[in-house]
N, C-alpha and C positions, 0 to 999 in steps of 0.2 A: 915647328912641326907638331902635327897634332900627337896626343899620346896614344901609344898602342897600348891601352886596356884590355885585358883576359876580362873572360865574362866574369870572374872571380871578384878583379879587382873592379867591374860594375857592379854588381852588386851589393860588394861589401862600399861601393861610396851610394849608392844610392837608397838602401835599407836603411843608413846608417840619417840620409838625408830625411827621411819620411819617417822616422821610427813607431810613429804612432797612425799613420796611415793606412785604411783596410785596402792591403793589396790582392787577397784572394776570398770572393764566393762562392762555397755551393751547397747543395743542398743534397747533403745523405739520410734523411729519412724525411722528417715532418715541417723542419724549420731550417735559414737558412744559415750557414756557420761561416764568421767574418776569421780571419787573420789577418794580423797585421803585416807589414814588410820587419821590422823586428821582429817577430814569432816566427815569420819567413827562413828569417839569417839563422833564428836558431837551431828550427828544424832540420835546417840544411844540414850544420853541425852533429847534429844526433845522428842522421844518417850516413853520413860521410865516416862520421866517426864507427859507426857498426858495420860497414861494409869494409874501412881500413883491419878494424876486426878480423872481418872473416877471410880475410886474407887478400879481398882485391891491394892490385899491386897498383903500380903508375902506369897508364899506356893499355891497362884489360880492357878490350872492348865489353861493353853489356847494353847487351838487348833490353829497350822498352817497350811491351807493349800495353796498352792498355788506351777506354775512353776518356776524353779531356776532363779532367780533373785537377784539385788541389795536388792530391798526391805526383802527379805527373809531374809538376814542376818541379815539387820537392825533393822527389827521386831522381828527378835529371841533374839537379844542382847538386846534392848531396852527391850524386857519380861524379861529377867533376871537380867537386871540390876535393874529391879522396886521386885524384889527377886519371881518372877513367874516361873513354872513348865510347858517349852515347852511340846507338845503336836503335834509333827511333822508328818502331813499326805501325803501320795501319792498321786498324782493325778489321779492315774491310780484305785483311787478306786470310787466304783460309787456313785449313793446315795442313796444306797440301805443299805441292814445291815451292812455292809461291813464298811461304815465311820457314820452308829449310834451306833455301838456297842462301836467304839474308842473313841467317844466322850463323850459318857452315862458313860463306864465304865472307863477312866482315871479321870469323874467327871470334865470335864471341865467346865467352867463357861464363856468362851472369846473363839471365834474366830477371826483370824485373815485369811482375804480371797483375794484373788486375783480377777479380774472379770472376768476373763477365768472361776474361779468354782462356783462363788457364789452363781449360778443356783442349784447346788450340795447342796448347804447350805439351799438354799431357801426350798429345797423341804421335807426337812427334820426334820426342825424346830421345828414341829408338834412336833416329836418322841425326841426332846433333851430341856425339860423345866427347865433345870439348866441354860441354855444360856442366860446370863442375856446381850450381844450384840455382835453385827457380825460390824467386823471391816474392809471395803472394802479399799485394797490398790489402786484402781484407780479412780482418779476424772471422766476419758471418759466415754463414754458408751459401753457397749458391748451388748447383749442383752437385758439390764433394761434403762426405763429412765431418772425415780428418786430410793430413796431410802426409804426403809419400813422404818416403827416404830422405829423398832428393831437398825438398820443400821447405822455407820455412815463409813463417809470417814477418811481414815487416814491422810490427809494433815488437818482435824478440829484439829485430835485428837494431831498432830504437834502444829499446832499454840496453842493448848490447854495447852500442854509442854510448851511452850513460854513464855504464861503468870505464869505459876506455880514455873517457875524458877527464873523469877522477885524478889518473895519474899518467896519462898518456896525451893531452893537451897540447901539448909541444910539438910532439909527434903528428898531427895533425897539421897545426899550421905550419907546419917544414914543410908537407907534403903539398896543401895546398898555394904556396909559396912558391913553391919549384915549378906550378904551372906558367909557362910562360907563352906569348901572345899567337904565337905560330904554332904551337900543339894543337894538336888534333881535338877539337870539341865534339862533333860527332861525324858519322857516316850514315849520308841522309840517301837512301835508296831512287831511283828516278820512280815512274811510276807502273816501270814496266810495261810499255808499251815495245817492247822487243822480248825476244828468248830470256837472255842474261842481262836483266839491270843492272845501271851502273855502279857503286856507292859514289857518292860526290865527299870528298873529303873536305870540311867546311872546320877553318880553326878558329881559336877563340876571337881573333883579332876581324875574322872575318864579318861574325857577328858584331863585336861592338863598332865597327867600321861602317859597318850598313845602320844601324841604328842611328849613327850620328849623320849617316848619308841623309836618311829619311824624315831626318826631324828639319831638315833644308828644306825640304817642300810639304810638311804636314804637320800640325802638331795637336795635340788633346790636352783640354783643358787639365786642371789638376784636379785629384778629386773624382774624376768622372769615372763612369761605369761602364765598360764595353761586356759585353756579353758575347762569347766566343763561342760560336757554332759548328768553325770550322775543324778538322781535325790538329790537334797538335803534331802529329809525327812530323809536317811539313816546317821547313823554315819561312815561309809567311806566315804563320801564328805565332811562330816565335821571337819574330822582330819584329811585325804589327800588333802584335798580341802581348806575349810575356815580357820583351824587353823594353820596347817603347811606353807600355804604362807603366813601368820602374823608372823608365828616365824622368818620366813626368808627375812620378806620386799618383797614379791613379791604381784602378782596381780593374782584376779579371771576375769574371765572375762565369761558374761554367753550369751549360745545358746540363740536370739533371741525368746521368745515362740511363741505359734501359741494357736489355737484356742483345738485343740487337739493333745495327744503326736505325733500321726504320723507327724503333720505339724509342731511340733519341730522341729522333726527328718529331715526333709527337708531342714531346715533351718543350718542344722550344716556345708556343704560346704561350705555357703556362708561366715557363723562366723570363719571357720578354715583358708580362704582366706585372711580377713578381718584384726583377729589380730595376725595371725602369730605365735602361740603359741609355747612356747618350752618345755610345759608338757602337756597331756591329762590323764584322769581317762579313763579307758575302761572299758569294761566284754568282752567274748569271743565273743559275739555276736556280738558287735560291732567291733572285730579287721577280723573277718571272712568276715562281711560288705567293709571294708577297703580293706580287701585283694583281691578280687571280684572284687571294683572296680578298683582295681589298674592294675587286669590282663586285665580287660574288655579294660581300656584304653592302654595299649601295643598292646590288639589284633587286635585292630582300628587304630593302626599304619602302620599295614603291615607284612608280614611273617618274611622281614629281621629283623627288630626292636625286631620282639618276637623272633627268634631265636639268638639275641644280649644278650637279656634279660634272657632268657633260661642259655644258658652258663655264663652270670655274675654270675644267682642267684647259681647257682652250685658249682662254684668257690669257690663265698663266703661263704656257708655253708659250702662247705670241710674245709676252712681254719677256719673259725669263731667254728665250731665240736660241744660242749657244753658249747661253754664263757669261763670253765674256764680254760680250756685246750687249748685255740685253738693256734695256729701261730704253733711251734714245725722245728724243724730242716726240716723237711721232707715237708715241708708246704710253708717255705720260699719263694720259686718259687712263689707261689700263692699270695703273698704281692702285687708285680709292677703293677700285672693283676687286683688286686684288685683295686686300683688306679683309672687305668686308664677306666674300666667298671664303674667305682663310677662316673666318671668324663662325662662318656659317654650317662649312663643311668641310676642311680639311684638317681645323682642329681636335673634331671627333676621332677623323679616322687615324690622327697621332697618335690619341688618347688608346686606341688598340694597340700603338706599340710602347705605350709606358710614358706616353706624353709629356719626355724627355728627348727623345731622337734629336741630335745634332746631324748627323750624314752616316752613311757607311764608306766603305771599307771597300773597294770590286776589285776582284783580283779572279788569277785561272783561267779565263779566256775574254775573249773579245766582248765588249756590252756594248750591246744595238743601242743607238743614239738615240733612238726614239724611249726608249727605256731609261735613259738617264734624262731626260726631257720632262718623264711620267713624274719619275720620284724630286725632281726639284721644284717641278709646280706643286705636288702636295706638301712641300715643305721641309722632305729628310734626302735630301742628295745622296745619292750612288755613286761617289767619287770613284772612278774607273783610275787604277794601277795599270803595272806591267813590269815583270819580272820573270825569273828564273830562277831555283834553285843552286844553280852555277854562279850566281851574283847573290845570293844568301839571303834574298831574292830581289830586293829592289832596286830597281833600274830608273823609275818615271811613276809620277801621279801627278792625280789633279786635286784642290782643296779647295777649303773655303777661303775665298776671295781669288781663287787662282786656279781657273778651270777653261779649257776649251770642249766643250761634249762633242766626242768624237775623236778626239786625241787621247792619248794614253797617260798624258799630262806632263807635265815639268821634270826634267833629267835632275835627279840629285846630285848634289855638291860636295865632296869634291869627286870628279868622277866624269872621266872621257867617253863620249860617246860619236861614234863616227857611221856610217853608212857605206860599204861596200857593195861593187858590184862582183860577179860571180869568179872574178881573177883574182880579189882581193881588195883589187883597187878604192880608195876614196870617192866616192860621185858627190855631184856639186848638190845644195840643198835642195829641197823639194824635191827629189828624184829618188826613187824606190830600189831598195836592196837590201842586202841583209846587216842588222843591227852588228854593232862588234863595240863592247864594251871595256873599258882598263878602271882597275884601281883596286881599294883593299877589299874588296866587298867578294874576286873574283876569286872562285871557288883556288886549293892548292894543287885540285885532281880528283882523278877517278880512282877508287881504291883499288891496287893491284892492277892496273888497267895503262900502262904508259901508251899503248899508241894510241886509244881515246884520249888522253891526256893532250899530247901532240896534236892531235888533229884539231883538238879544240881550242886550247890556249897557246897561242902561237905571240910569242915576245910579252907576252905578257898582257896580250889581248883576246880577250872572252868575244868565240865566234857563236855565237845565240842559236844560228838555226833558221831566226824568226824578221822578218818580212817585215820594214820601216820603211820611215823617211821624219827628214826634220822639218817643221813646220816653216813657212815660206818667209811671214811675216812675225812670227816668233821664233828665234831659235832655240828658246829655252824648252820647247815641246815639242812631243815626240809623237809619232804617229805610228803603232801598230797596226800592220794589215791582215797580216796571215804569218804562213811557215814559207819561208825562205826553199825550201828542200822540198816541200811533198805541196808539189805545184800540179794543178791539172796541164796534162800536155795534148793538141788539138794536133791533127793528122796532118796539120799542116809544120805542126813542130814548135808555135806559140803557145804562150806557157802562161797561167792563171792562178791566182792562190781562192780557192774555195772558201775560207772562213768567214768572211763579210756578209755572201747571200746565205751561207746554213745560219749562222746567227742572225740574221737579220729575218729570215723566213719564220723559224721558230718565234721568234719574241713576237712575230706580228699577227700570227696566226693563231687561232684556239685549235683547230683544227688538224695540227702539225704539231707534234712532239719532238722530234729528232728528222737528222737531215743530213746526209751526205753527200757530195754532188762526185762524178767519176767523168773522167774522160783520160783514158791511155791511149795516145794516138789513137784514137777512134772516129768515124765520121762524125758522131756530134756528143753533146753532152747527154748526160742522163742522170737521175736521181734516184737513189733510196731514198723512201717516208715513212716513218713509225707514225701510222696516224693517231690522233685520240679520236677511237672509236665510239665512244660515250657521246663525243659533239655531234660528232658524223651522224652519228643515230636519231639523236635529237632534233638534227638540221633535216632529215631526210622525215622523220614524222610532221615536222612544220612545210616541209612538201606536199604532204598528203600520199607518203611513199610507206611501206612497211620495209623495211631495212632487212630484213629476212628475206626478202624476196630478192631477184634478180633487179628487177624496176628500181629498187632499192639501193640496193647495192652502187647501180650506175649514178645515180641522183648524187651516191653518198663519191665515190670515183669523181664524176664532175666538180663537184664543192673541190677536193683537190686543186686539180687541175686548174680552175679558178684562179684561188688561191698563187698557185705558182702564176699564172696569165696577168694576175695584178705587176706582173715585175715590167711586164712587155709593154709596146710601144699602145698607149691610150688607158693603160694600166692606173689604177693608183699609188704605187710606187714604180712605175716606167724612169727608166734614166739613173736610178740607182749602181744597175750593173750592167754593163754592156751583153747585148741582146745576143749575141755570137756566143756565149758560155750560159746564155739559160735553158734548163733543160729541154730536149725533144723526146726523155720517153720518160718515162714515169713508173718505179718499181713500188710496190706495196708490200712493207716487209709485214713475215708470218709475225716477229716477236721482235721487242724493243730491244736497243742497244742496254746492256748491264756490264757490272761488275762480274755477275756470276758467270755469265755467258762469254766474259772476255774480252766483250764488245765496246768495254769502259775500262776505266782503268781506276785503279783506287782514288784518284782523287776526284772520279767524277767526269775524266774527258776521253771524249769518243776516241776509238783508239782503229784510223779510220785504219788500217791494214789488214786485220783482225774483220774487222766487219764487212771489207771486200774480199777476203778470203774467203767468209761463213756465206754470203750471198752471191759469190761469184757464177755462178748457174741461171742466177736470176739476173744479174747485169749481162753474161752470154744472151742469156733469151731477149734479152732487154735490144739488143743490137738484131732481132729480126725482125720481119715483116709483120710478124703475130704479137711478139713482145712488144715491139711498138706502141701496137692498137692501146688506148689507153683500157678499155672494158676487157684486156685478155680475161681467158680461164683463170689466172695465179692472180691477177688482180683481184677478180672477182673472191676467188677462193679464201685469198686472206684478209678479206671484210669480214667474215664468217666470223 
């Protein structure tokens, strides 16, 4: 029987394995600052030991919030080593109900804040009178110039450690000692795509359980550099991210923050330059990002260059086919050529990510095939995951030497994976239903929350939600399709899952941003589009159309419509989805799906209820004779 390890007793065997190992970089001013996984364990110490200080007890929940950084880790391990119940927030939530609800309702008692949020903290203070003190990770100032009441700095609550360890040592490792494998590690919030988010109660054992699930179908070099973009609050950065480069002796190393997540996100060029990493975490969002740019800069080369680049990438997808098929008698030709176009032109465009890239990381939703197609010809594969937060997260990936593009990849080990149909029932392989998961990885619960609890882990099997099937002729891999639950339903009472053609629209189109397809028993389907108006504009001046105008407008409405028509029968991607769920009316939303707008959800995912509620006026109109017309007034109107 394998052992149940507390994150505790991972860490202390795995710092102790790497002592001299740079496990965490970033960079807080001008250069960039290594620690090792020993300065790791100690730090841990220092803080654990000044939070035992200040009174946290065994079982305190405390709030984190703050952007990915060293200190993040530090602070999370240092709460858990003093036997505390993390409390991991978004940044991307405001201070509005959104992070009093999280706070009020996990009961926390400690916050622990970065000075990017603390403003966030400050304002809310009012509404969270369990807070018995707000713990600021930076000495500088940022917008404040001392500190409240309430408030201290975490280099006091260090040195406070210092002293406690002097003569209180013992005390200490009792504490951390009494953590045992089924304690509560933290309360990981859903993403609120409902009223009342859940907290998913995720214990130590769940995490070291999934880390060893994970390292069965993935593993990283030692030594190597992943560069982490994603947010920490989620448990996929913290099992792809902080605990599997501890299993493996490698290094984190984090995006520079900024004052707000966009000025993160600006800052990620300069960190992918900088440390040259040979793993990244993505979502689609970000490898669409990637791909954009990487074409943008070919097109800024010159025609020759792109039409170099053109015929590399072609090659190599004919030969590369679906990973795991590729090369084959007939293909062989395509070997030398691949070579030497590697050599010509897709080693450059490495050299923009640190001309290191081993593969990434995909996780969060669905990645269109043809996009993990893009990034394995140029040379750094978009290994596509699939997981859940309820499974601490990992369920299935795909890796190097062990990928089907288009599957969700290889089910980890050890760890039951079955397919039901909507009774509960088992269905036979190849046959589509909803995923239901067993083993240590699955969450213990919802906090406070027993009849979610029930409804979801029933015998000790994790019901996902999320829309599979087991692959025919491997049954090692697993095939995501959609959500199991929030299916289009056709008037006839057949029932569809949506996610395949909105990711697959977007990834293929420049001219389409966001996508949501609706049909509630209604006579046919129909779509929202956030278009990119900037292409549209563009597209419609190489018309010979002025885009301000009405003539405009339509030209720019047509490219649309196009666009979607490519799915349909003579189409270039005809046959992908069946022709009965593609759209017959066509909405032009006024403004993009966000976070701010509610339209997204903190980590990034359409949050389709929210945006058929915000646009339900325009799906009503959508369903008449006027709405229809693709050139309506509100069409028109919101080209503008």
């Amino acid at each position: 029987m394998a052992e149940r390890l507390t994150i505790i007793d991972f860490v202390e065997r795995y710092t102790r394995k790497y002592p001299n190992h740079v496990y965490l970089r970033e960079k807080p001013a001008d250069s960039w600052k290594e620690i090792t996984f020993s300065q790791t364990r100690e730090e841990t110490y220092r803080i654990a030991a000044g939070l035992m200080a200040l009174g946290v007890e065994k079982g305190d929940k405390i709030a984190l919030l703050s952007e990915g950084r060293a200190m993040w880790v530090l602070a999370e391990l240092g709460a858990m080593y003093a036997g505390a119940v993390d409390v991991p927030l978004s940044v991307n939530l405001g201070e509005g109900q959104d992070l009093i609800f999280r706070i009020t309702h996990s009961e926390a008692k400690w916050v622990l804040v970065s000075g990017y949020q603390l403003a966030k903290i400050r304002k809310i203070m009012g509404d969270c009178p369990a807070i018995r003190k707000v713990i600021v990770f930076d000495d500088y100032a940022f917008d404040y110039e001392t500190l409240e009441e309430n408030e201290i700095r975490m280099s006091e609550v260090q040195k406070m450690g210092d002293e406690f360890l002097k003569t209180n040592r013992a005390d200490l490792e009792e504490r951390y000692h009494s953590v045992g494998p089924d304690d509560y590690a933290n309360i990981s919030y859903t993403s609120g795509t409902t009223a009342d988010p859940k907290g998913i109660l995720l214990t130590h054992r769940n995490y070291t359980a999934n880390v060893e699930q994970g390292s069965s179908v993935i593993n990283i070099p030692e030594n190597s550099v992943m560069l982490i973009i994603l947010p920490l609050d989620h448990c996929f950065a913290h099992v792809a991210g902080m605990y599997t480069l501890m299993l493996y002796g490698a290094s984190l190393a984090f995006v520079p923050p900024g004052k707000t997540p966009m000025a993160t996100l600006r800052n990620i060029p300069m960190a992918i330059k900088e440390t040259r990493p040979h793993v990244m975490l993505s979502v689609p969002a970000l490898s669409n990002n990637f791909k954009k740019n990487i074409e943008n800069g070919i097109k800024a080369k010159g025609p020759f260059v792109q039409k170099l680049y053109n015929m590399a990438l072609n090659n190599a997808i004919k030969y590369n086919k679906e990973y795991y098929n590729r090369g084959g008698i007939l293909n062989c030709w395509r070997k030398p050529l691949m070579a030497l176009f590697d050599k010509l032109i897709f080693k450059n465009v490495r050299e923009s990510f640190g001309g290191r890239m081993l593969f990434f990381v995909g996780g969060g939703a669905l990645l269109d095939i043809n996009l993990q197609k893009y990034f394995c010809a140029i040379g750094m594969p978009v290994f596509q995951g699939y997981g859940l937060s309820e499974a601490t997260p990992i369920i299935c990936a795909n890796s190097t030497g062990h990928a089907i593009f288009g599957s969700s990849g290889r089910i980890v080990k050890p760890m039951d994976c079955i397919i039901c149909d909507s009774e509960g029932k088992e269905v036979p392989i190849g046959e589509k239903g909803e995923i239901v998961v067993r083993g240590e990885n699955v969450m213990a619960g919802y906090w406070k929350n027993p009849k979610a609890t029930a409804d979801t882990v029933v015998d000790g099997w994790l019901h996902t939600g999320d829309m599979g099937y087991i692959c025919p002729f491997d049954t090692d891999y697993l095939y995501v399709v959609g959500r199991f639950k929030s299916l289009l339903i056709s008037a006839d009472g057949e029932k569809y899952s949506p996610e395949g053609f909105e990711d697959n629209l977007t990834a293929v189109s420049k001219y389409i941003n966001q996508v949501v397809l609706h049909n509630n028993q209604d006579p046919y389907t129909m779509v929202l589009v956030v278009p990119d108006k900037d292409a549209l504009r563009e597209y419609a001046k190489s018309k010979g159309a002025d885009p301000a105008t009405d003539e405009g407008k339509k030209v720019m409405l047509s490219k649309i419509q196009d666009e979607i028509n490519s799915y349909k029968k003579g189409g270039a991607h005809a046959g992908l989805f069946p022709e009965r769920w593609l759209p017959s009316a066509v909405v032009v939303c006024e403004e993009p799906y966000t976070i701010a707008n509610k339209m997204m959800n903190s980590t990034n995912k359409i949050v389709r209820g929210k945006v058929e509620e915000h646009y339900a006026d325009r799906i009503a109109y959508s369903y008449t004779p006027e709405g229809k017309d693709l050139y309506n007034p509100k069409n028109m109107a919101a080209l503008s």
